[in-house]
N, C-alpha and C positions, 0 to 999 in steps of 0.2 A: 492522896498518895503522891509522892515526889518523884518524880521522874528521873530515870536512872542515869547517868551518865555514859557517854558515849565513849568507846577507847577502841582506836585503831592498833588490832593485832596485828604483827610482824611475822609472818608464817614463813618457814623454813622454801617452801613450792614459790619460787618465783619466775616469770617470765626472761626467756633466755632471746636471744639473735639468733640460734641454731639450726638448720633446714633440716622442718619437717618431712621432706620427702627424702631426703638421704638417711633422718633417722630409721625412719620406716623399712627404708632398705635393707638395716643392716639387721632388721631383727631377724633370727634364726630360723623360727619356724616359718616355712612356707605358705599355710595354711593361717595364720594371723598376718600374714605380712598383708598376704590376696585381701583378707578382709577386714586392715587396717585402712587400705585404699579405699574399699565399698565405706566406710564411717568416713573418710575422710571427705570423699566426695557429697556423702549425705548432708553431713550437717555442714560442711558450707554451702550446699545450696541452701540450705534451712538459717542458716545464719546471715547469708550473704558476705560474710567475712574470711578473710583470709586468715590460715589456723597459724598457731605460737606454738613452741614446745615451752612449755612450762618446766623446771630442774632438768632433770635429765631424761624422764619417760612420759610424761603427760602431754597431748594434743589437746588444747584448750584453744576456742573461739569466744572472741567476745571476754568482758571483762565485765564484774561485777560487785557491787559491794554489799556482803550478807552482814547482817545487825539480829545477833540474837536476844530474842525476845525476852530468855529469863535473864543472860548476864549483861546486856546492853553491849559487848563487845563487839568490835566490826572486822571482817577480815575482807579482802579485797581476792577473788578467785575469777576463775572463769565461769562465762557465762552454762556453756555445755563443753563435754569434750569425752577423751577415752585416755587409754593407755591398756596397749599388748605388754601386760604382764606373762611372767613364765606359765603363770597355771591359768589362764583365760584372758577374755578382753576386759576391764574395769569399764565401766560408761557413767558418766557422768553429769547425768542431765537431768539434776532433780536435785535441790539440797530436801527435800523431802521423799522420796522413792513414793512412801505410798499416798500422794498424788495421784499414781499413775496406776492404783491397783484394778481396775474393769480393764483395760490394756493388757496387762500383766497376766490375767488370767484367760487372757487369747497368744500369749506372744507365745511362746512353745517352753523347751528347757532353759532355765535360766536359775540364777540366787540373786538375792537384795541383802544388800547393807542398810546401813543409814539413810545414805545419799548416791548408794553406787548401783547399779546391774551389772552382775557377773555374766558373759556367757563365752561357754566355750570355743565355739565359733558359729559363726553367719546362717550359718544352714541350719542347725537348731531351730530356728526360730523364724519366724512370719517376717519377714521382713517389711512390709505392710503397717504391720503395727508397729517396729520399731520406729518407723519413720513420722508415724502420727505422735509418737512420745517424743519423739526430738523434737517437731513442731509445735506440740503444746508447749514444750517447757521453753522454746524461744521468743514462743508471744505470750505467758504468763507475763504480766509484769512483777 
């Protein structure tokens, strides 16, 4: 069988210069902003790197390049990250979510995407096991 060709996609989410601590700031809600700091602090100790805002709402640490298996296409993303979206926190730490499904069914109220965890805020959930999920998915290779 012929191996597929490689093609570096051009994705709209790019890394900005922006501070992430003043964007944080400005977000409205109180209650994500509180627990946009607790993610921010997590996963850069989990990462050891210092976080990027990626376009204009995404906190993404670390960089990475995913290569899909069926179209060989590669896009270049972060490693893990969030974004305080208006209706919950997005997380971002899995191009697979369920990876992480025996976690998941300890972590409290939450929703999965694809590649995302929804939660509404901090206190929902064990925070315990969020933090073992950011660290799997930072030493996955």
């Amino acid at each position: 069988m012929a191996e597929k060709k490689t093609k570096l996609v051009e994705i709209k989410t790019k890394p900005t210069s922006a501070n992430v601590e003043n964007f944080i700031n400005n977000v409205k809600d109180e209650q994500q902003r509180k627990d946009s700091f607790v993610l921010l602090e997590m996963m850069k100790k989990a990462t050891g790197e210092e976080p990027i805002l990626w376009s204009s709402s995404v906190i993404g640490f670390g960089n990475k390049r995913y290569k899909s298996p069926t179209t060989g296409r590669e896009v270049d993303w972060l490693r893990i990250g969030f974004s305080p979206r208006k209706a919950n926190l997005s997380l971002y730490i899995s191009i697979g979510i369920k990876e992480h499904e025996a976690a998941l069914k300890k972590l409290g109220k939450h929703k999965t995407g694809v590649g995302c965890l929804y939660i509404n805020k901090l206190e929902d959930i064990d925070l315990n096991v969020l933090k073992g999920m950011v660290d799997a998915s930072v030493n996955r290779k």
